[in-house]
N, C-alpha and C positions, 0 to 999 in steps of 0.2 A: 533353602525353602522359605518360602513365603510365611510370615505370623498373623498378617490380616487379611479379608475380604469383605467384598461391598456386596452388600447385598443389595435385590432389585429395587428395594425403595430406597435406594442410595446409603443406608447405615453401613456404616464399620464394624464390624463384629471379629472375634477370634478365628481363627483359621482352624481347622478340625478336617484331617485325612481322614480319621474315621468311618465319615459321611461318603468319602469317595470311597472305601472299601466294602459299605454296605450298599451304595446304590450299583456298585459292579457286579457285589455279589448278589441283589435279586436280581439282576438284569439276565444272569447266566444261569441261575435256577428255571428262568424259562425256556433255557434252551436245554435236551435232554443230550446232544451231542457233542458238546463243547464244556464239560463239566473242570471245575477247577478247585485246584486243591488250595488249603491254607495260605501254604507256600505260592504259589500262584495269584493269591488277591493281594499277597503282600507286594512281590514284585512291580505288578502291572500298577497299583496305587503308589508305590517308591516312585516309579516312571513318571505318573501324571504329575503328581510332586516335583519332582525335580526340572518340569517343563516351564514350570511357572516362575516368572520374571521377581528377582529376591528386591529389584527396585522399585519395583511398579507395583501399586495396588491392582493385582486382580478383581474380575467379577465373575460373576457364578454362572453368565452364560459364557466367559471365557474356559473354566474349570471344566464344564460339561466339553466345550470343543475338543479340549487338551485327551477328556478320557476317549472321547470317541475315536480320531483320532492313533489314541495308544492300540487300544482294540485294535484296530484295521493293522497297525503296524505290526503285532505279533500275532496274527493267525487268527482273530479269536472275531472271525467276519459276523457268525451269527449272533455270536454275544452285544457283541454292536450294535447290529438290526434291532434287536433286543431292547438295547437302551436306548436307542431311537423311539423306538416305541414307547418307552417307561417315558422318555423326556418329553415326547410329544405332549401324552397325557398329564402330567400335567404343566403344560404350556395349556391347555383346552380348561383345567380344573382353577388355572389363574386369569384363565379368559372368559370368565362369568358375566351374567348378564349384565353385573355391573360396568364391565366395561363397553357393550352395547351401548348401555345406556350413554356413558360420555361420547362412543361416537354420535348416539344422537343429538347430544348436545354441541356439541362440536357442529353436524349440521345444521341445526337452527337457529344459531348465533354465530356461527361465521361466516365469512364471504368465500366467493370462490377463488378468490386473489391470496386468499389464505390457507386454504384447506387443500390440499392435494388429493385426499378421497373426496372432492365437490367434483375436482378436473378432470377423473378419469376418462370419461368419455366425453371428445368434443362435441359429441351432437348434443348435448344437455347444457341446460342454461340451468346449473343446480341452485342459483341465489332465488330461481325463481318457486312460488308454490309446488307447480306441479312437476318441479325438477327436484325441491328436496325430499315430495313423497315419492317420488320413483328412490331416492337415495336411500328413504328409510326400507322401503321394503326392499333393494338390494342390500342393503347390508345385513338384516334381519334373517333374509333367505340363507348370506354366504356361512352364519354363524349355524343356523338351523344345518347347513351339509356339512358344516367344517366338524361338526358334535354329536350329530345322530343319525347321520347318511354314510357315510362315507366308509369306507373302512380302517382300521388304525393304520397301518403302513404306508397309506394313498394319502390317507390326513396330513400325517407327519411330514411325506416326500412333498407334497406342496406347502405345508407350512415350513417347513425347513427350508427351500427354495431349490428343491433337486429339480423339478417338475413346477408348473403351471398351470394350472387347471384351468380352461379359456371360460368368461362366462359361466362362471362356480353359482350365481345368483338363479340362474335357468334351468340349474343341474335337472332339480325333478320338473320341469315345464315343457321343454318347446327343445328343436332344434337352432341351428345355425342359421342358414341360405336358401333361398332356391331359386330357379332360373325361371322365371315367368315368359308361360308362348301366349301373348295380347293378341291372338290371332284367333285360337282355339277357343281362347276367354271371351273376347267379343263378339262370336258366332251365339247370335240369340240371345245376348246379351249377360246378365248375371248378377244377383247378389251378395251385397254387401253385410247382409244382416238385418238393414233397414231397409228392407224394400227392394223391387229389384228394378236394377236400368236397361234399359235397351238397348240393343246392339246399337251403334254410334253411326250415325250418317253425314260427319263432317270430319273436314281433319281438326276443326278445334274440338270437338265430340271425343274425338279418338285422343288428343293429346289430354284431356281432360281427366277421362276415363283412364288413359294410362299412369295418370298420379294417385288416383284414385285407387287403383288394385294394386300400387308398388304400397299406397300406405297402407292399405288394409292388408297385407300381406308380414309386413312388418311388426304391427300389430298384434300377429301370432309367432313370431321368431325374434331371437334377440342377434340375428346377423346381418347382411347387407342382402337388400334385392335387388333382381337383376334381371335385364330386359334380354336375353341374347339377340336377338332378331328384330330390333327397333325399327330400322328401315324396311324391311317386307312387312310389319306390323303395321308401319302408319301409311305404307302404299295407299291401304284399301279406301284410308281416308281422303287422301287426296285425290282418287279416282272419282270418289261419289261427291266431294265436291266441285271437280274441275266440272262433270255429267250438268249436276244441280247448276251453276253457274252458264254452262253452256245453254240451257235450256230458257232461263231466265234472258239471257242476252237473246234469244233466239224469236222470245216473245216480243223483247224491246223493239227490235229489227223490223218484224210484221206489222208492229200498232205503228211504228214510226213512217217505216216504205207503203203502207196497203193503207194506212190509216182506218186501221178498224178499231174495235173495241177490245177492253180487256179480254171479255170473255170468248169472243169469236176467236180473239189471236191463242187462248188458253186451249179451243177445240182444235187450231193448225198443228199447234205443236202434239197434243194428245194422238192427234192421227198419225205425225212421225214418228211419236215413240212407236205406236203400233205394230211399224215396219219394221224394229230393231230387237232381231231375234239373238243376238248374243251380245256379254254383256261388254258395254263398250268403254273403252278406256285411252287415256291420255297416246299411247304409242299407236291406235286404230283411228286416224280422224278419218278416214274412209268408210268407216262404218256409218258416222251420224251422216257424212253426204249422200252414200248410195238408199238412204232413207229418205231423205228431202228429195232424190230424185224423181223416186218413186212417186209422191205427191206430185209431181209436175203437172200445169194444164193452162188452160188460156193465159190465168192471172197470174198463177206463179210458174214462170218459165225455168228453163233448166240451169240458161243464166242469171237470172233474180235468185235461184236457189243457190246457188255457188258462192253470189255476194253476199249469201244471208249466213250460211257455214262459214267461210272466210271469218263476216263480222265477228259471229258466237263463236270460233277458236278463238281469234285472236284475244276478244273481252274476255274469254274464261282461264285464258292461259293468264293474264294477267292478273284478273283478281282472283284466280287459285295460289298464286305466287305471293299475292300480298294475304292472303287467309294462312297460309301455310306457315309467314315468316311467323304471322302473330300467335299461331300456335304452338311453333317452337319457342318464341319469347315466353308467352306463358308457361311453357314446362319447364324451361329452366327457373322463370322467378318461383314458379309453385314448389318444386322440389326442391327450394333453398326456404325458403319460409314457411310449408302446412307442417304439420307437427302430427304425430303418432304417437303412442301412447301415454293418453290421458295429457295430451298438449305440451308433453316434456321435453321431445325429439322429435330434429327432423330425421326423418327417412334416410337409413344409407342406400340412394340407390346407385347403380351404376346402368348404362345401355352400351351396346356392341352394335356395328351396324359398319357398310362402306363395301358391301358385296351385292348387293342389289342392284342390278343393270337397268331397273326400269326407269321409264322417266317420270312417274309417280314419287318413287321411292330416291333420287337423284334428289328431285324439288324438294325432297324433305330433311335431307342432310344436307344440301344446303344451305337451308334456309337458318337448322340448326347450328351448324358452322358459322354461321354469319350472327346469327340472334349470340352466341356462346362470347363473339368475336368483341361485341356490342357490349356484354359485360353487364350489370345487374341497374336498377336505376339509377345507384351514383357512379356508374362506371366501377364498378368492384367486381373482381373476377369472381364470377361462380365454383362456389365448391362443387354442388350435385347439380346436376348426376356427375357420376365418375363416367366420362364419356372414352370407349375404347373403339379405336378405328381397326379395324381386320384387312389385314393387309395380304392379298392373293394375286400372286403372279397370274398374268394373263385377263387380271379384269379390274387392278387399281395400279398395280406394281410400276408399270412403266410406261413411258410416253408410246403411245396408239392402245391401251388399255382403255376399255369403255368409260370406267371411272378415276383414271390417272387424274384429272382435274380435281374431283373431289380428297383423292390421297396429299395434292400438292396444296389445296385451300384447309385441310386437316394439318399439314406442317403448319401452314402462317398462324391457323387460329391456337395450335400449340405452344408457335413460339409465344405470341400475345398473351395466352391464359394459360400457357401449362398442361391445358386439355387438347385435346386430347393423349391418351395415351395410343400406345401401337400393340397389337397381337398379329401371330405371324400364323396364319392357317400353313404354311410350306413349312415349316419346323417339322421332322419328321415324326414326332412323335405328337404331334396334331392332326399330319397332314394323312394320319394311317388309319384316319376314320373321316376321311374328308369324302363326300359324294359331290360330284357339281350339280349346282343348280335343288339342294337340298338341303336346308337352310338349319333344319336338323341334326347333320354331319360337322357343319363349322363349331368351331370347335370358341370358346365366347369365356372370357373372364368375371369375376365376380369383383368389384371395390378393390380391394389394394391387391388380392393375388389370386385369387380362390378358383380352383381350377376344376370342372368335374365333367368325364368323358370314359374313360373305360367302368365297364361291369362286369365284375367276376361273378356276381349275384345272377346275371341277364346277359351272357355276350350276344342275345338279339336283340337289348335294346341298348346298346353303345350310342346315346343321342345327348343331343345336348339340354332340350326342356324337359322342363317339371320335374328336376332333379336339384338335389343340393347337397352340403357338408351335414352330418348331424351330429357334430362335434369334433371338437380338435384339443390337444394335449401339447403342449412345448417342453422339450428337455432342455436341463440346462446343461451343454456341453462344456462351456468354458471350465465349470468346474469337476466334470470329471477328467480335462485336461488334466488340469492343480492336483487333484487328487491324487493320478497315475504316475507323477512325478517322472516322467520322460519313459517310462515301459507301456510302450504299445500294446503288447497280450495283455498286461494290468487295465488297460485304457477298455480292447475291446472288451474285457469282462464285464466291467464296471457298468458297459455301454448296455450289453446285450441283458443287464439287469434292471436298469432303469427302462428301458424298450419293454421289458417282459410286462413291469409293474404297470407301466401308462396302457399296454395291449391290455389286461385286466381291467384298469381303469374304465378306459372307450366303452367296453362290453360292460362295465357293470353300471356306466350310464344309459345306453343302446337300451339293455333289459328293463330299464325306467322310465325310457322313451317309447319301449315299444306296449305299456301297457295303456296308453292312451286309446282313446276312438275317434272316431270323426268327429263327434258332438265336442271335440276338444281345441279344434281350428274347424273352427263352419267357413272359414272361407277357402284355407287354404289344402284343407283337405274335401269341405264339403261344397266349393264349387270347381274343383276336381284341380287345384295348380298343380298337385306334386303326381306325379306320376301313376297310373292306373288306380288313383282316389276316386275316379269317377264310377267305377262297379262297385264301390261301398255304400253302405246304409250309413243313416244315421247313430247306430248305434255299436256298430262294427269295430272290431278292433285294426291299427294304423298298422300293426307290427310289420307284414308281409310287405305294405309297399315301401318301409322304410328302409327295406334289405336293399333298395336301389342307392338311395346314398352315401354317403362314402365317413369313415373313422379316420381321421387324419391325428399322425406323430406328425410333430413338429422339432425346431430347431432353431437358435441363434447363438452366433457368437463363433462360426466354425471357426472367423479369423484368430480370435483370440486363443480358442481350444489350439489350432497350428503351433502360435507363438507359445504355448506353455509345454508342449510337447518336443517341438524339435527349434525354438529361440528363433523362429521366425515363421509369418504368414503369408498364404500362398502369393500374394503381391510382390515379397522378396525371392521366394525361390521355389523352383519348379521341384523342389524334391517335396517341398511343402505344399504346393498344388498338387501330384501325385497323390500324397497320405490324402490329403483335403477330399479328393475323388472318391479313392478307399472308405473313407469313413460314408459318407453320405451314401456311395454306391451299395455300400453293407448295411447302411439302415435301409436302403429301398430295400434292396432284399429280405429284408426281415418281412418289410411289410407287404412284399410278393410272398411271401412262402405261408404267412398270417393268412391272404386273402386265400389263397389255394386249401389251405386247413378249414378253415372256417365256412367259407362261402358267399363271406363278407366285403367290401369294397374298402380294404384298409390302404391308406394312400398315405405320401412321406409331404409334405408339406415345410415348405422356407419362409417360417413364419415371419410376419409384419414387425412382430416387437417393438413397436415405437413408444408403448409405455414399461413391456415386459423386460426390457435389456434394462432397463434405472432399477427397475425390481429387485433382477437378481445379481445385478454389479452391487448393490449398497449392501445386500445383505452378506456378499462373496469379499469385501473388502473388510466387512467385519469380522470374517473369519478367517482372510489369509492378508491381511492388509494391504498396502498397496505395492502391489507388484507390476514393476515396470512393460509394458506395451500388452498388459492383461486386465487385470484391475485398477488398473491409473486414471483411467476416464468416467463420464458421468455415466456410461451405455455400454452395451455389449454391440459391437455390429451386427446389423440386419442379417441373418440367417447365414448366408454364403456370400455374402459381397466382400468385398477388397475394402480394407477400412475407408471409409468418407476422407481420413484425412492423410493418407496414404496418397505423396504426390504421384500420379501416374495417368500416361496419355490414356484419350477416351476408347480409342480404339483397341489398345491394350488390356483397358477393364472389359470390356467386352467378349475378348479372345476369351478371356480368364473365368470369367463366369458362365458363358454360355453352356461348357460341357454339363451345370448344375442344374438347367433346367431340363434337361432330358433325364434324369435321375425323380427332383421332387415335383412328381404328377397329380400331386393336389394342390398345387399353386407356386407361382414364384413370378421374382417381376427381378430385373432390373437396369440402375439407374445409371445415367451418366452426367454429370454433371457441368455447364458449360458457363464461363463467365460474359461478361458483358451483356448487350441488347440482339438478343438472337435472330430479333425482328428484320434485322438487317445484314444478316447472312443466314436466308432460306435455306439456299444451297449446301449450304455446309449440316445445318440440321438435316436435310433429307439422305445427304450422303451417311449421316452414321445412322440414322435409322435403314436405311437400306445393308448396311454392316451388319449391323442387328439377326436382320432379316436370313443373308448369307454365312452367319456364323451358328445358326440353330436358334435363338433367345425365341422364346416363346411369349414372351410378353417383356415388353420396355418401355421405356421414359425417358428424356430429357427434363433436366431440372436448369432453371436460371435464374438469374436473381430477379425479383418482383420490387419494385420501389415501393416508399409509401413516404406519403405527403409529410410531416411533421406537424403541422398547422391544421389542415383539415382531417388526417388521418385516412384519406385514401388510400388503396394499396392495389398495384399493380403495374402496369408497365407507364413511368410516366416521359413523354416526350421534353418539348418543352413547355406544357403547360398544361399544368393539373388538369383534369379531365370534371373535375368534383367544382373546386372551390374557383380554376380561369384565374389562378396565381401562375405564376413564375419564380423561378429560383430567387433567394433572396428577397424577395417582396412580401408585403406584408396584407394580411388581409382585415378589413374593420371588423370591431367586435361584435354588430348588426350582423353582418352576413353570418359570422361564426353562428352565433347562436340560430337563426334562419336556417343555418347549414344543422346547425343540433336537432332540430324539431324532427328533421328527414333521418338523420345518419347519428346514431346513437355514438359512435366512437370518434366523432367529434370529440379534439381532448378537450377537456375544459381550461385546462394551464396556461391554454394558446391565449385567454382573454386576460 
């Protein structure tokens, strides 16, 4: 047995079991059914004791692991829970506001190159002002739920790192997501708070307007928003201005062929509209001519009429095409540069779109595809939007599909920027709320996975807008793996305990969410985005309509949880893809049998984790060290994928995870990853997304490698000649240009000079 220990501020002091016997024994005076004799604290403290390394200085958060631990190992489960709790507390009573305090000093004196609470969120530039007061009041908020919101049990389980609390800073605020319909929004226009706009009579109006409500949206939620219906949304735009266009070329035509005046030529065209009793649009050019017929008479013949149509299609087709591109350039550079809340972050949004047959709506993904293709002004691939193409048999899917073309210029601009991603309306478990030709039915992704479509709350309103996530929870399964030490029944126990505590959790944030009113989001509640917000007052309570969105469990790391259970993950063996099923197929169920109890829309979710797997691997490696193809790495794997470094063909990862996205029905994506310039085997890209497609995957991606310049700092697909700086490999660029190039593009290195 050990004679020394460190304590937290690092001293050496004498080693005293005694302290282990007293904090065992109040931990079990709180439990009234697991009572323990003399003899019994002596035992179980002998145990802890003899765990401890006689060469190694122990430390006191090592001791605490050792007793917890011994507890679980001889029966004494609730006496544990117990000391979890006693330990929590105080973890919370050494976590005073003094140390607040240093993390705010720690923000106001360090950069973001240093600090890893600056980097949490990409969309924050936290070096800057209004990026380190957004940091002060989240860390302020997390501290305020971590000590007087929460409950001890929920506290612990996410400070301990059983659980993840997504967005702990918004606990008492706002929800997650919602899926904004720009359609419903822009009928009569809307405000924002400051006045209200007009419904939009151009497609740059409507692309403008569409930045505008994803920011102010955001504004009131700390998740990503999301356009489902992008392309039928910005149709209406490009109708009214193909009309507008058409009418102005129609004036040019008259004053130019009849030679009159402005105003005469202004009264020809007025008397044409006259005759145009429905409203006419880009696939009707037979509407504007049987109108110009109509006016026929000595001076304007039926043939002068026809050359005058002709004219104004053809000029308005063109500069509707050139209006259209420039408004999808501007949405893409707007939603990579305006900023949302108090100028800290941009906007996560994402749009869905690539089912719309019209030739309105064709011109506008397009245009988009091509503006995305084009890249930002120094040619730098755009983040936002998260642009998802919806992929549907019979109207993108295959060559004589109305929009086949647009599905095949969606691969190329994927392979070039990574964007688009793909959703599969035919996945069956998409395709079982699909209507044709009901823009409401397709079923539309939110940013990296966020899925939302059935209602247990509503099974008549199974739609896909003005609906969102209102919170999500992530378990950490890897180490209830470790825990269960290869016994499955141990494993599900363990499982169906942590699922109980995070159900609790959801609901006892939901009841914090639902005491809000309208006057708490005036936009997003009080100009009606979220679902039947539009029959509320202003002073009305949210609770009712928020029973439409959905409480998601979450999950990462299934891979690892496999390899700690049966010595390999489901990528080595199909007995281990089997359990892999099992496991996830029994968390959906938990969270189907929840919804059915409740009345609630509790949904299983394969979370993103791209910060949350460092979280809870560094905290898991300090408690079971490093254990080979579990805790060895920097991350836990994404939810349910095949490890990233797990050599295995693309088609094969695909087989393998597919059966996961018909399981978690609050989101899931995934990835496959391809080396070289994709750019130059199309084919092969559409062939595994088409795989995708035919294996179930409900939402996918191709991943490739992105270059970047070293010199100018460009990054994305470079040919042979920088698209930024007009170097070539090896060449060198003067330090005039460089700095020239710095004035525009901030990551310009400066070393290159």
């Amino acid at each position: 047995m050990t004679d020394k220990i460190q304590k937290r501020n690092g001293t050496v002091v004498a080693f005293d079991s005694v302290k282990i016997m007293n904090a065992i024994s109040a931990a079990n005076k709180a439990v009234e059914a697991e009572t323990m004799t003399p003899t019994d604290l002596l035992f179980l403290t002998e145990k802890v004791c003899n765990k401890l390394p006689k060469d190694e200085l122990s430390n006191v958060e090592q001791v605490q692991d050792y007793v917890e631990e011994t507890l679980i190992q001889y029966g004494y489960t609730k006496t544990a829970k117990a000391y979890i709790l006693y330990r929590a507390d105080h973890t919370k009573i050494r976590n005073s506001e003094g140390d607040l305090m240093e993390i705010y000093e720690r923000l106001t004196y360090s950069s973001a190159k240093d600090e890893d609470i600056k980097r949490e969120n990409a969309n924050i530039d936290a070096d800057t002002a209004m990026g380190t007061m957004l940091k002060y009041g989240s860390e302020g908020s997390k501290y305020f739920i971590d000590n007087y919101v929460l409950p001890k049990d929920i506290a612990a389980a996410h400070m301990n790192g059983d659980i993840h609390i997504h967005d702990m800073d918004f606990y008492m605020l706002t929800e997650t997501c919602c899926q904004i319909d720009l359609i419903r929004l822009f009928k009569d226009g809307f405000s924002t708070g400051h006045g209200h706009l007009n419904e939009p009579q151009s497609i740059r109006s409507y692309s403008a307007l569409a930045c505008i409500a994803i920011q102010a949206n955001q504004n009131e939620m700390h998740g990503g928003q999301s356009i489902p219906n992008f392309d039928y949304a910005m149709a209406g735009g490009v109708a009214k201005t193909y009309v507008k266009e058409y009418f102005k070329a129609l004036k040019a035509f008259f004053r130019l062929k009849l030679g009159v005046s402005a105003c005469k030529a202004d009264e020809l065209v007025v008397k044409i509209k006259s005759k145009i009793k429905v409203k006419p649009t880009m696939s009707e050019p037979d509407i504007f001519n049987e109108a110009l017929l109509k006016c026929a008479d000595e001076k304007m013949t039926e043939e002068f009429l026809a050359s005058a149509d002709a004219y104004a299609c053809e000029t308005a087709l063109d500069l509707t095409e050139k209006e259209t591109y420039q408004a999808m350039e501007a949405l893409v550079h707007n939603l990579n540069t305006m900023n949302s809340r108090a100028g800290a972050q941009v906007p996560f949004s994402s749009i869905n779109y690539g089912t719309d047959t019209s030739p309105e709506a064709r011109m506008v993904i397009r245009n988009l595809l091509l503006a995305t293709e084009a890249g930002l002004g120094g040619g730098e691939t755009p983040i936002f939007p998260v642009q998802i193409f919806k992929v549907k048999d019979g109207i993108n899917y295959k060559d004589g599909d109305p929009n086949y073309d647009l599905f095949r210029l969606a691969i190329k601009t994927s392979a070039q920027r990574l964007f688009p991603n793909f959703s599969f309306i035919d996945a069956p478990f998409n395709l079982q709320y699909y209507k044709p030709g009901d823009y409401n039915t397709e079923i539309a992704y939110m940013g990296c996975r966020t899925r939302v479509m059935g209602n247990v709350y509503d099974p008549t309103r199974e739609v896909t807008c003005g609906r969102g996530n209102l919170s999500f929870t992530s378990i950490n399964l890897p180490r209830i793996g470790i825990e269960a030490k290869g016994d499955i029944d141990k494993f599900y126990e363990m499982l169906d305990e942590k699922i109980d505590l995070v159900i609790r959790q959801l609901i006892h944030r939901f009841k914090i969410q639902c005491t809000k009113k309208v006057l708490n989001y005036p936009f997003l509640m009080g100009q009606g985005i979220w679902i039947d917000s539009e029959d509320l007052d202003y002073e009305d309570s949210v609770a009712e309509v928020l029973k439409h969105g959905t409480l998601s469990v979450g999950f990462i790391g299934l891979a690892e949880t496999l390899k700690a259970l049966t010595g390999k993950h489901h990528g080595e063996s199909e007995e281990a893809q089997k359990l892999g099923l099992e496991i996830i197929g029994h968390m959906r169920k938990r969270m189907d049998d929840e919804s059915k109890k409740t009345g609630l829309n509790f949904t299983l979710l394969a979370t993103p984790a791209e910060g949350l797997s460092g979280r809870f691997i560094k905290m898991d490696q300090k408690k079971y060290g490093k254990m080979e193809g579990i805790t060895d790495r920097e991350y836990y794997t994404n939810s349910f994928h095949v490890p990233v470094y797990y050599p295995i063909k693309a088609y094969k990862k695909i087989e393998l995870e597919a059966p996961y996205h018909a399981l978690t029905n609050a989101g899931h994506i995934s990835y496959v990853e391809l080396d070289g310039d994709t750019c130059k085997n199309l084919e092969a890209f559409e062939k595994i997304i088409k795989y995708m497609k035919e294996k179930g995957i409900g939402y996918g991606s191709i991943n490739h490698p992105v270059d970047r310049d070293p010199v100018c700092g460009y990054t994305g697909v470079i040919d042979e000649v920088c698209p930024r700086c007009g170097r070539r490999a090896g060449e060198a660029v003067s330090v005039e240009k460089l700095r020239e190039l710095r004035k525009r593009y901030p990551n310009v290195p400066k070393c290159c000079e």
